[in-house]
N, C-alpha and C positions, 0 to 999 in steps of 0.2 A: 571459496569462490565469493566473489564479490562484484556487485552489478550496479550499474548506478545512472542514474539520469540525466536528462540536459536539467538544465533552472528553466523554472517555468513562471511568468509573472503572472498572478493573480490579481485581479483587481477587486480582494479584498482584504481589510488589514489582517495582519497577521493571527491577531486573536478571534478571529471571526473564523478564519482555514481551520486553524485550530481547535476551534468548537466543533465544526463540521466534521474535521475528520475525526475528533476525538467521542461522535457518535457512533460506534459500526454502524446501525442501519444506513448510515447515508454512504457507504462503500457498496450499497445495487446501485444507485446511482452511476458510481466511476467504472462499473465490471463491464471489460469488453462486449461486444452486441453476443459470442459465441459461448456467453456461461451459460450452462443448464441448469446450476441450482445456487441459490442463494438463500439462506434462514438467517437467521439471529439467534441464537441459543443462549445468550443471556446478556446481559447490558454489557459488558466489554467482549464478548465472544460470538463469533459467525463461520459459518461452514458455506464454501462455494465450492463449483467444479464448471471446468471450463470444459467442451467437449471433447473426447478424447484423451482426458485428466483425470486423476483419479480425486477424490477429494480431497481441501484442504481446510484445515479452523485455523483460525486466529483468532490471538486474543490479544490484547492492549496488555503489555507488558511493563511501560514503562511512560508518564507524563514529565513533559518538561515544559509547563503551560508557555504558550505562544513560541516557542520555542520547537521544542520536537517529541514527535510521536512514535513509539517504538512498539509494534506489534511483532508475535512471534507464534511459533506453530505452537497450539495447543497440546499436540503430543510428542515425545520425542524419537517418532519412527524418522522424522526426516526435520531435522534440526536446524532453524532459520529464523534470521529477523528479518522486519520490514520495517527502514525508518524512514517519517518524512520529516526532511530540515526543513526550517521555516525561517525566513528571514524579513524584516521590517524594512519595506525602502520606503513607503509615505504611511499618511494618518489611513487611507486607504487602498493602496499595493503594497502586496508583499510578494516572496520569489518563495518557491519551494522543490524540492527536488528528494526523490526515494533514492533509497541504497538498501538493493536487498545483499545479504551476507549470511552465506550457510557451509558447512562442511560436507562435500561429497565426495565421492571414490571420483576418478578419473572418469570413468564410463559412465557415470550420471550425469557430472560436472559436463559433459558434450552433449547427452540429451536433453538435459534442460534448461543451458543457456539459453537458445535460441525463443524457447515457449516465456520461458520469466520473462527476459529481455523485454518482449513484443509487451509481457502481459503491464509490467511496471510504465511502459511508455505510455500504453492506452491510459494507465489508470490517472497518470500525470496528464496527459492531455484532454484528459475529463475533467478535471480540476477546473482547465480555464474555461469550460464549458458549460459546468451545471453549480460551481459556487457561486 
């Protein structure tokens, strides 16, 4: 399955997004108003649950400075990335847009479009809010 975003402009340069997201703690910042929990469990790694979710970690898998950021499940019960592209349109806008991509059975793949979907857009429309 594969989910993906509108682009979203930010109005900051690309290596700036990049710094920000490339801290987890500043992902409480972008997490919908309905997560119940959010830690940091170690410099590239965080645990959140959104209500009615069960939890999930993530950890920074993969830098590709100003360019793109590739977070992935911590464990491999439910197997998934989370990447944001980053793209440079001035010295200070830049566009960015998530794609999340995981493998599920049929019958998860309908359960949890809808919840990802909602959650990736919030996080994206945070971006042009709180960087």
């Amino acid at each position: 399955m594969k989910l993906e975003t509108q682009k979203k402009t930010i109005n900051k340069s690309a290596e700036e997004l990049f710094d920000f997201l490339g801290d987890v703690k500043n992902f409480e910042k972008l997490m919908p108003e309905n997560t119940s929990r959010f830690e940091v469990l170690e410099e590239d790694k965080f645990v959140f649950a959104l209500k009615g979710m069960p939890e999930i970690e993530l950890k920074v898998k993969e830098k590709y400075p100003h360019d793109k950021l590739v977070l992935g499940a911590a464990n491999d019960k439910l197997p998934f990335t989370l990447t944001a592209n980053i793209d440079s349109l001035e010295s200070d806008k830049s566009e960015v847009n998530l794609v999340f991509e995981g493998e599920f059975n049929a019958m998860m793949g309908m359960m949890i479009k809808g919840p990802i979907t909602n959650f990736i857009n919030t996080l994206t429309e945070n971006m042009g809010k709180v960087v």
